[in-house]
N, C-alpha and C positions, 0 to 999 in steps of 0.2 A: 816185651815181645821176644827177646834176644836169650834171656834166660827160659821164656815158653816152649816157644818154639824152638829152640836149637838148643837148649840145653847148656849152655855155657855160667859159668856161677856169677851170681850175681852182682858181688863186687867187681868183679872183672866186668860184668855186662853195664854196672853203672858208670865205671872208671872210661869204657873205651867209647861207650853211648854217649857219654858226658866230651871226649874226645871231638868223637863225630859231630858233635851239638855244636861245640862253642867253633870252631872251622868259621862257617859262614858268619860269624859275626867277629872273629879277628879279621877276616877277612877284608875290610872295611877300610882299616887301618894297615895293613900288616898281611898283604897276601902271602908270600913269602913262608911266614909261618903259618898261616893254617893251612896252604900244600899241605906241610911237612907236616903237622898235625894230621890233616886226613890220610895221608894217604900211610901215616903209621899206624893207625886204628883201623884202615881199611884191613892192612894187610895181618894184623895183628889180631883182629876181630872174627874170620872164617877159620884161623888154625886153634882156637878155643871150642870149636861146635864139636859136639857129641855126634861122631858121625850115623848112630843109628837115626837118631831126631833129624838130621836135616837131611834128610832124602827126602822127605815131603813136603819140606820148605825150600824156598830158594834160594841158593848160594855158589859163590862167593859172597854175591852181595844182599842182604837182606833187603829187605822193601823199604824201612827205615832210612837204612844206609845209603842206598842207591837214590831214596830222596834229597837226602845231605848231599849227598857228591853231586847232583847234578844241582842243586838250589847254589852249592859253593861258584861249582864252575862258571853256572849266573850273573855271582855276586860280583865274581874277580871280573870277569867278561865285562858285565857293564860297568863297572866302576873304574877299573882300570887298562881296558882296552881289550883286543884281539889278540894281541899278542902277547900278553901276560893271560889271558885268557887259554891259551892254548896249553900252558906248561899243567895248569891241574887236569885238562883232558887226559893229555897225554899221558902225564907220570899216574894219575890215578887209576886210568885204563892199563898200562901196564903194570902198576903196581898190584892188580887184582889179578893180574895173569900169574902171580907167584904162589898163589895159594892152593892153587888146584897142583904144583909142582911140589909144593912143599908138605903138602895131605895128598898125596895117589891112595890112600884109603876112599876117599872122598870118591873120587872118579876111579876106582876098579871095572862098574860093573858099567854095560853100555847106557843101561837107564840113567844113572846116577852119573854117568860123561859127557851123556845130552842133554842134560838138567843143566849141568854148570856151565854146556857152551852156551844154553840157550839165555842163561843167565847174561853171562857174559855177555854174548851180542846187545841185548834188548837196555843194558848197562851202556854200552858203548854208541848204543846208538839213540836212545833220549839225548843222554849228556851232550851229544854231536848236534843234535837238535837243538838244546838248550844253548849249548855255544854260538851257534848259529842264529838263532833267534836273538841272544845278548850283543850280538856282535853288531847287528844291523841296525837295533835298536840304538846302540850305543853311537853307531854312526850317525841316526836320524838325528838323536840327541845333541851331537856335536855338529853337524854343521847347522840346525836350527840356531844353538846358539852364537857361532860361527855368522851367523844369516842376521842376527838380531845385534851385533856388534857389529855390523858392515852399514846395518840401516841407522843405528845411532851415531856414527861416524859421519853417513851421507849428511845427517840433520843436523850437526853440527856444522860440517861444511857451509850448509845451506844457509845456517844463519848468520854463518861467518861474512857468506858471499853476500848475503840483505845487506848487510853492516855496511860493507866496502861499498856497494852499492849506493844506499843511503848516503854517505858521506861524500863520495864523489858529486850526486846529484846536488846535495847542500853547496859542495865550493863550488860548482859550476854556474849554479845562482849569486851564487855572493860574486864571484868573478864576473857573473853578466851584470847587477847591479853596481858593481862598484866604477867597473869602465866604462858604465854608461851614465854612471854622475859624472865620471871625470873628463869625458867627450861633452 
């Protein structure tokens, strides 16, 4: 798609593709580095496009791309919270605002300025979406099981407390039988 549509060669398209690819799945283990991974192929991958080819494609972020980045932002969100969830929002979202700065070929003409804000925004504002949606989830997730270790605890207690119970009940009978042999 990268080399079709936009024009960019092909080893380069499979090298930064392949970039963008592997992100959510270091992600897993390892958010940290695939930030760093995406958002260097993010910013790496729009200053390769043949600027007559992507005028009628969307960029900075391709459709590919912009699916990686918001699937990453997802991954790290539920996996590793909100607030590690927030840093590939953010550095990714501004990491894409460099390209339009670093290609003003790109964004010359008004058409082709509106195209990339329009980009941008609809970029920024899934991924805000998906953040938000990982974030909540991740909270449901966590006080469920929060919720299910409070109830396995209660029921522990609870058979703690039968026990004591049971046992007390036992010596209060043996202590009624045995002072009423001895009376």
């Amino acid at each position: 798609v990268q080399t079709v549509l936009y024009g960019t060669p092909l080893p380069s398209a499979f090298l930064l593709g392949g970039a963008l690819c592997a992100s959510p799945l270091l992600a897993v283990t390892h958010p940290r580095w695939a930030i760093a991974l995406l958002c260097g192929a993010a910013v790496v991958l729009p200053l390769t496009v043949d600027s007559a080819r992507a005028i009628s494609a969307p960029w900075p972020w391709s459709v590919p791309a912009l699916l990686v980045f918001v699937l990453l932002v997802g991954t790290v969100t539920l996996l590793h919270g909100a607030r590690t969830g927030v840093f590939p929002l953010v550095i990714g979202t501004v990491s894409s605002l460099t390209s339009p700065l670093l290609r003003p070929d790109m964004v010359s003409t008004a058409a082709t300025a509106s195209s990339a804000t329009a980009d941008l925004v609809v970029t920024a504002s899934v991924a805000s979406a998906t953040f938000l949606i990982a974030a909540l989830i991740a909270g449901r997730l966590r006080i469920g099981a929060e919720l299910t270790r409070e109830r396995e605890h209660a029921a522990l207690e609870q058979s703690r407390r039968a026990l004591v119970e049971e046992r007390t009940r036992i010596a209060r009978e043996l202590h009624d039988v045995i002072a009423h042999s001895l009376s």
